[in-house]
Every structure is written in structure tokens, then in C-alpha cells.
C-alpha positions in Angstrom: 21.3 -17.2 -21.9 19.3 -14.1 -21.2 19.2 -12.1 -18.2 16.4 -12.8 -15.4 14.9 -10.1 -14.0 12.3 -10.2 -10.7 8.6 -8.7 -11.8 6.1 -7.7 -9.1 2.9 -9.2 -8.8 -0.2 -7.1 -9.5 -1.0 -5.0 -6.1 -3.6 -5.7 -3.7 -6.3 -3.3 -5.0 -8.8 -1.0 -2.7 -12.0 -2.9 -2.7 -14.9 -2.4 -0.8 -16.4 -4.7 1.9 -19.2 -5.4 3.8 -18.1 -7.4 7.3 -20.2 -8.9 9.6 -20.3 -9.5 13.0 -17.7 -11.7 13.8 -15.7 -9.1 10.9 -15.4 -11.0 8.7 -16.9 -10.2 5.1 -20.3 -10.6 3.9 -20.1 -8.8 0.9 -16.9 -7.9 -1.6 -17.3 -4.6 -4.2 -21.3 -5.8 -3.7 -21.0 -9.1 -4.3 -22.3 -11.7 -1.4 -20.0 -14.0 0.4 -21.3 -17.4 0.1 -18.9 -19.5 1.9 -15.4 -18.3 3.5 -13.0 -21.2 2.5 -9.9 -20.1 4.6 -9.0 -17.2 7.4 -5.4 -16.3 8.3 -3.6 -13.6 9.8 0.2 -12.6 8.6 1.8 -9.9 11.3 5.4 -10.2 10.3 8.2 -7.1 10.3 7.2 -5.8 13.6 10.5 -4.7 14.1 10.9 -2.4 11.3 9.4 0.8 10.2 6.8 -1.1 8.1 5.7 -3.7 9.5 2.7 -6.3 8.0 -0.2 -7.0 10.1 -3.2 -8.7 7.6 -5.9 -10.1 8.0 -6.8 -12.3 5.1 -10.4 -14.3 4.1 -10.2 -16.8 1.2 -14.0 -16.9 -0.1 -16.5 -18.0 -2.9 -19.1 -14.5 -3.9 -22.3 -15.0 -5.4 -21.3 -17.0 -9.0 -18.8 -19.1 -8.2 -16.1 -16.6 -8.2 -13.1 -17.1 -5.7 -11.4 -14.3 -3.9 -9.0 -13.4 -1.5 -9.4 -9.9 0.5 -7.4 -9.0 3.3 -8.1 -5.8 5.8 -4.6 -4.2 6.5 -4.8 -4.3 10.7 -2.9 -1.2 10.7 -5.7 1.0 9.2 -8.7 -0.7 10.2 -11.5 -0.7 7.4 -8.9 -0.5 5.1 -9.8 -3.6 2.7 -7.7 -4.6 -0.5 -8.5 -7.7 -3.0 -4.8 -9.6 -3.7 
């Protein structure tokens, strides 16, 4: 048998988004938002020094192409792509 070993997922990347005004986004790196498919919010680890508070918009962009972005609550504006 070999060994296992745990890998990390690819990071959430910087990305740039356009939000509207209920906040949620309208455009993603320039791309328009044709439908949002799902909203949630994750705030989890409050009581540690690093806690999670997300923000996160499944959606379809102009194409077909599905995304998921999240803004990071603690530093509004901050948008990544997962």
C-alpha cells in the first residue's frame, strides 16, 4: 500500500467584480452575470484569531460559464473566484 497524503485545493483567486445594488454581482473579471443560481453566506471560526465570514454567489456569465465568487466580509470589496 502507499502512503496518502492530503493536497490542497487550488486557492480562491483575486478577481474582479462588478456588484449591484442589492451587492450582489453583475459582472465577474468583465464578464456579465446572467443568472445567479445560488447565494450563501459561511461565518464560521468567530472564536479564533481567523475567523471565516463569506459571502458566496453561485452564477452563470455571459457563455454559459459557471462560477462561484465569494467577497470575504472581513475586507469588504475584497472578491476571490473559488
Amino acid at each position: 500500500m502507499g502512503r496518502r497524503t492530503l493536497r490542497a485545493l487550488k486557492a480562491p483567486a483575486l478577481t474582479r467584480v462588478a456588484i449591484g445594488d442589492d451587492g450582489g454581482p453583475i459582472t465577474v473579471d468583465g464578464r456579465a452575470v446572467e443568472t445567479v443560481r445560488e447565494e450563501w453566506r459561511v461565518e464560521e471560526g468567530w472564536w479564533t484569531d481567523t475567523p471565516v465570514r463569506r459571502r458566496y454567489f453561485e452564477v452563470v456569465l455571459q457563455g454559459g460559464l459557471l462560477a462561484v465568487v465569494f467577497e470575504d466580509r472581513r475586507w469588504p470589496g475584497h472578491w476571490y473566484r473559488q
